[in-house]
C-alpha positions as CSV (number, residue, x, y, z in Angstrom):
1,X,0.0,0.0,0.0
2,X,1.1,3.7,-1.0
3,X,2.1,6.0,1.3
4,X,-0.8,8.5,-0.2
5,X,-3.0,5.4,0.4
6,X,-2.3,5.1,3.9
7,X,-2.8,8.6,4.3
8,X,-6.4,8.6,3.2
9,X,-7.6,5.5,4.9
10,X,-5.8,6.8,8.5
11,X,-8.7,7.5,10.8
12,X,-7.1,11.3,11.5
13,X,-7.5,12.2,7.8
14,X,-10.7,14.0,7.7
15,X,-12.3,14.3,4.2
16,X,-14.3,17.2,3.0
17,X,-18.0,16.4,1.8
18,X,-18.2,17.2,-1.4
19,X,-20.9,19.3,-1.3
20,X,-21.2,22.6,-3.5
21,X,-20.4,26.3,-1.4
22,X,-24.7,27.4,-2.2
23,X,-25.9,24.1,-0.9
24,X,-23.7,24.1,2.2
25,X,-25.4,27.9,2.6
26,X,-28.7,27.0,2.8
27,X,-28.0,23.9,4.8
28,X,-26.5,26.0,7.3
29,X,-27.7,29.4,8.4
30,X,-25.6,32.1,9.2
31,X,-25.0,33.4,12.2
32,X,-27.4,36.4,14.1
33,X,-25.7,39.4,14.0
34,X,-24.6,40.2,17.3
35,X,-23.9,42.7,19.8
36,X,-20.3,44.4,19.0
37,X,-18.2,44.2,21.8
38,X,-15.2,47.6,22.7
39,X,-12.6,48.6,24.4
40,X,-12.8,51.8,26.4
41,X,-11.7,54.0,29.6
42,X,-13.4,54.3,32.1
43,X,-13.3,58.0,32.5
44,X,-16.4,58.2,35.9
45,X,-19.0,56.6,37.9
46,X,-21.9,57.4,39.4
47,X,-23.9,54.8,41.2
48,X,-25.0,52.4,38.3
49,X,-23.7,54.6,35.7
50,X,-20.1,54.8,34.0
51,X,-18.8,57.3,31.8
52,X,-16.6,56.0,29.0
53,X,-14.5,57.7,26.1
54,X,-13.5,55.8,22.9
55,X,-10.4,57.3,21.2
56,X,-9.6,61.1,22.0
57,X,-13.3,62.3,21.5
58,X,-15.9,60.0,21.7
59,X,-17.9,59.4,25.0
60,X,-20.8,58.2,25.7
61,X,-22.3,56.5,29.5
62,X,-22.6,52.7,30.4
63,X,-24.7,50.4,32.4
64,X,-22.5,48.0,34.8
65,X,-23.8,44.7,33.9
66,X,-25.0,42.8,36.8
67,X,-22.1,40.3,37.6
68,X,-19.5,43.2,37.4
69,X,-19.1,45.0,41.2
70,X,-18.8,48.4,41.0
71,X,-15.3,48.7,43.1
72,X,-13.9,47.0,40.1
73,X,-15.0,50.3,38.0
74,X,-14.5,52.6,40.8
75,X,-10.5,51.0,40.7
76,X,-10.5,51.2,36.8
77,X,-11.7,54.8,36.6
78,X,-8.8,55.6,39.7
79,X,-6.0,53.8,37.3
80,X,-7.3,54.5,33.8
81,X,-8.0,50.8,32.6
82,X,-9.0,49.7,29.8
83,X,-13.2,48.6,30.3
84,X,-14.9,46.0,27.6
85,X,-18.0,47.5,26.5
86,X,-21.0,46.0,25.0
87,X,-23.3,47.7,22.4
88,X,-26.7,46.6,22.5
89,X,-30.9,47.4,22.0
90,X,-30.5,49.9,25.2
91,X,-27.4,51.5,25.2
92,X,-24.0,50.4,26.2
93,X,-23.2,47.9,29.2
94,X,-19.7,47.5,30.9
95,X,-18.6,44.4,30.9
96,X,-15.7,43.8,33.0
97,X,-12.3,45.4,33.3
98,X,-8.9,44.9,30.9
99,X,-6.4,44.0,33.6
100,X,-2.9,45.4,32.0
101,X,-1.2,44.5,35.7
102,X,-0.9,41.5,37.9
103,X,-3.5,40.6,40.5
104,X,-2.4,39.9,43.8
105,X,-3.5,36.2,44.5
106,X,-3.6,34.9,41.3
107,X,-0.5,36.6,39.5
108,X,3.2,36.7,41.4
109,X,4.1,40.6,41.5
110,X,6.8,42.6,42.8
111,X,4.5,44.4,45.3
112,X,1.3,44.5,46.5
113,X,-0.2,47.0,48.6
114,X,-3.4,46.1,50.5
115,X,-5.5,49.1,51.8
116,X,-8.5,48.7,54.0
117,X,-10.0,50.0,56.6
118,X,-9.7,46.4,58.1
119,X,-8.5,43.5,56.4
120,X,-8.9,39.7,57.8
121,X,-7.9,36.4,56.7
122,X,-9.4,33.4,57.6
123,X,-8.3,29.6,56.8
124,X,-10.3,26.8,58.1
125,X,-7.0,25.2,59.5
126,X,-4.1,27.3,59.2
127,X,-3.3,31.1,58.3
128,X,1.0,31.7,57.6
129,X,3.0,34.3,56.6
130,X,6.1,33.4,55.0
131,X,9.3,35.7,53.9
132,X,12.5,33.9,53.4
133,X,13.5,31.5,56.8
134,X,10.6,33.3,59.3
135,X,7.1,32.4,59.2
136,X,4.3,33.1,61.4
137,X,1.4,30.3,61.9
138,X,-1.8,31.1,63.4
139,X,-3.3,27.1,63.7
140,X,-7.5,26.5,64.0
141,X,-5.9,24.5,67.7
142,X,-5.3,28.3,69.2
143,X,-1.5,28.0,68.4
144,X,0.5,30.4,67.2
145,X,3.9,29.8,66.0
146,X,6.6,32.4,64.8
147,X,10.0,30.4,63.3
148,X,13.4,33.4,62.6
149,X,16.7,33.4,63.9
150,X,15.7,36.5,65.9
151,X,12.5,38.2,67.2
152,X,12.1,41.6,68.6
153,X,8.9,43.0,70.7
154,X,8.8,46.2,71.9
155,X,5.8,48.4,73.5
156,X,5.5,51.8,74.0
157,X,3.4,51.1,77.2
158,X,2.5,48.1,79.1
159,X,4.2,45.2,77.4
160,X,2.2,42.1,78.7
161,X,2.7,38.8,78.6
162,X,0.3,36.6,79.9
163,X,0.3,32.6,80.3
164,X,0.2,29.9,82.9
165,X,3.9,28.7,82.2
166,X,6.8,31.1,80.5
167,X,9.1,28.7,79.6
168,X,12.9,30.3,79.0
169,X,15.3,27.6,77.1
């Protein structure tokens, strides 16, 4: 058997009806015309309202669709990202939010810089903090553990430390 035989009769070698371009046409509709989807800044918000400009000129205001949380505009419109905008029957509606840096938590950065008025973390078992050799473990069993070659602790007032045993080496 051929080589050019083999070929055709392999079970990865897909073959081509043979089926003229107008028949395949009306076998197959087309495709709706959909909704164009942009890129844009965000430029404002207001409530459930963002303002967006296209180019140098062109703005217009956007609906936040329902998934998208408005602190994820409120941060694009502080950084001037880059929004995804859909055009549809009633106007434009924001999509989500072009991400041109890293996320902390799901990308590895250089920095991140968290700021809250509070911030918690919470794991089921175990929350650590690791930089280099120290690490600090906070265990579910009310444990916590702090590993480096040296510690320092200082108070500007009262510096308590409270247990029933202090154990010194």
């Amino acid at each position: 058997m051929s080589a050019k035989a083999r070929k055709r009769s392999s079970p990865r070698s897909v073959r081509e009806p043979n089926v003229p371009a107008k028949k395949i046409a009306r076998i197959v509709p087309l495709p709706k015309r959909r909704a164009s989807i942009q890129a844009a800044t965000a430029i404002a918000i207001d409530d459930d309202r963002v303002w967006i400009r296209f180019g140098e000129d062109d703005e217009a205001d956007a609906r936040l669709a329902p998934s998208l949380d408005p602190i994820v505009i409120r941060t694009a419109v502080a950084r001037g990202e880059t929004v995804i905008v859909q055009e549809g029957e009633g106007g434009y509606v924001v999509l989500g939010v072009l991400r041109t840096a890293p996320t902390p938590g799901v990308d590895k950065g250089d920095e991140y810089v968290i700021e809250a008025r509070r911030v918690k973390l919470a794991g089921d078992h175990e929350v650590s903090i690791t930089s280099g050799a120290a690490q600090i473990a906070v265990r579910a069993l009310g444990i916590v553990e702090t590993i480096a070659t040296s510690i320092t602790s200082r108070a500007s007032s009262v510096h308590k430390i409270i247990g029933r045993m202090l154990h010194l080496n």
